[in-house]
Residue, then its C-alpha position, 0 to 999 in steps of 0.5 A: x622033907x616037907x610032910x606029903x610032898x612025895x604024895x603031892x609030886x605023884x599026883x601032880x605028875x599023875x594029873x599032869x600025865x592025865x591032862x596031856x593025853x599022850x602030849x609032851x607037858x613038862x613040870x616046872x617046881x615053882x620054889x620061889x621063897x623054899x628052902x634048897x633042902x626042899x627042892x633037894x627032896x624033890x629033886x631026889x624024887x626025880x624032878x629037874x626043873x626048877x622055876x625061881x622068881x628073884x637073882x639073887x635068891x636063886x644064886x644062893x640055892x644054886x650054890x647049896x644045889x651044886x651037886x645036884x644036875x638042876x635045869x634053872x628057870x628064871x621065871x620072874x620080872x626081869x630087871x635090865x640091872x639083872x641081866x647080867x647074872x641072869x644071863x650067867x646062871x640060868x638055862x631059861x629066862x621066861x619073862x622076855x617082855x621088852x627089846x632092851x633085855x634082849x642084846x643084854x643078855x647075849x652079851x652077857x651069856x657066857x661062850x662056854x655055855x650053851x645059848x639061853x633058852x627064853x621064852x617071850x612073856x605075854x600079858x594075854x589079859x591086858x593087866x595094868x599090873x601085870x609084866x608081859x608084852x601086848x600079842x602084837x609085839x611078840x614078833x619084833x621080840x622075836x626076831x630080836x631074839x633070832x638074830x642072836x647066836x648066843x639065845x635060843x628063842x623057846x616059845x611064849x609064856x603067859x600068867x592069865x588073869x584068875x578069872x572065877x570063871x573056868x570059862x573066862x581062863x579057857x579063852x586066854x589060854x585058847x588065845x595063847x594057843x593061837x599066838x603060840x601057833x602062829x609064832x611057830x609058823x614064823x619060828x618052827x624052833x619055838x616048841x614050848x607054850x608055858x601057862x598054868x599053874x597050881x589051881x589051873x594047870x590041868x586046863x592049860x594042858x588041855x588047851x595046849x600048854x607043854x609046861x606049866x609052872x606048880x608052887x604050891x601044889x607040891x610045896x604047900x603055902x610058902x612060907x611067911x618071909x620077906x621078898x629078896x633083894 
């Protein structure tokens, strides 16, 4: 077991508990570059959901973790080329941020399964570098994803800039509320606002967010490795 990490997971999910104010905020474990003995651990201390960046990556935990009940989230960019086993191995593709994935992964998600929880990823402060879609196209997408019997359309998810300022991250996160707002009016099935993180989580929370994605707070530095292919 990482040393403090049964400490850690307490305090994340006392916080956690504490922002939400008697609302529903579920934790994703962020494992992306940990080892599957890590989430292991963590999963025997009662955590579920389990957030992973790279395919390829995740396949092989899942592999490792094939006795464990784990919900995966696929929470990094999403490749057309990567749809396929995206589609086939995971409960959650977080980062739908463009129309060409959206019947890819229908096609692709298998009969036996239930259909693919996907949340549409918006670039809530306009980063040139950053995935995500502008707000005025998160309706085209979700109607996409509507149509579509073999996807579920979850709600949004958003990584703000990390801005210094406290204030300057409560006005994305508030913006992100209004357009969760709205896109539950259009889609009353929508139910899940994803935002915060490690060092903000607890705002989001406090600005509506219903699940937020923690790494580092529960696992400490990741370690020193190269990206997967």
């Amino acid at each position: 077991m990482i040393k403090g990490m049964d400490v850690q997971f307490d305090k994340v999910s006392a916080a956690i508990h504490a922002a939400a104010a008697g609302r529903n905020a579920c934790l994703i474990a962020a494992s992306k570059l940990q080892p599957a003995s890590a989430i292991r651990d963590l999963a025997l201390m009662g955590q579920r959901r389990f957030g992973e960046n790279y395919v390829h990556e995740a396949l092989t935990k899942q592999t490792q973790l094939a006795d464990l009940d784990l919900e995966w989230h696929l929470i990094g960019p999403l490749q057309s080329n990567k749809c396929r086993e995206a589609a086939r191995h995971f409960d959650w593709v977080q980062s739908i941020d463009r129309a060409k994935l959206i019947p890819i992964l229908a096609r692709e998600r298998p009969q036996e399964r239930p259909p693919l929880n996907l949340l549409i990823q918006v670039n809530i402060s306009d980063e040139s570098s950053k995935s995500g879609c502008a707000p005025g196209l998160i309706e085209e997408l979700a109607q996409l994803i509507e149509v579509s019997a073999r996807l579920r359309l979850r709600g949004l998810m958003a990584i703000p800039a990390p801005w210094p300022d406290p204030d300057r991250r409560r006005q994305d996160f508030a913006q992100m509320r209004r357009l969760f707002e709205h896109t539950r009016e259009m889609h009353p099935q929508a139910d899940t606002l994803c935002m915060g993180m490690s060092e903000d989580f607890a705002l989001a929370i406090a600005e509506g967010a219903t699940m937020v994605r923690i790494g580092s707070a529960l696992f400490g530095t990741r370690p020193a490795t190269s990206r997967p292919a």
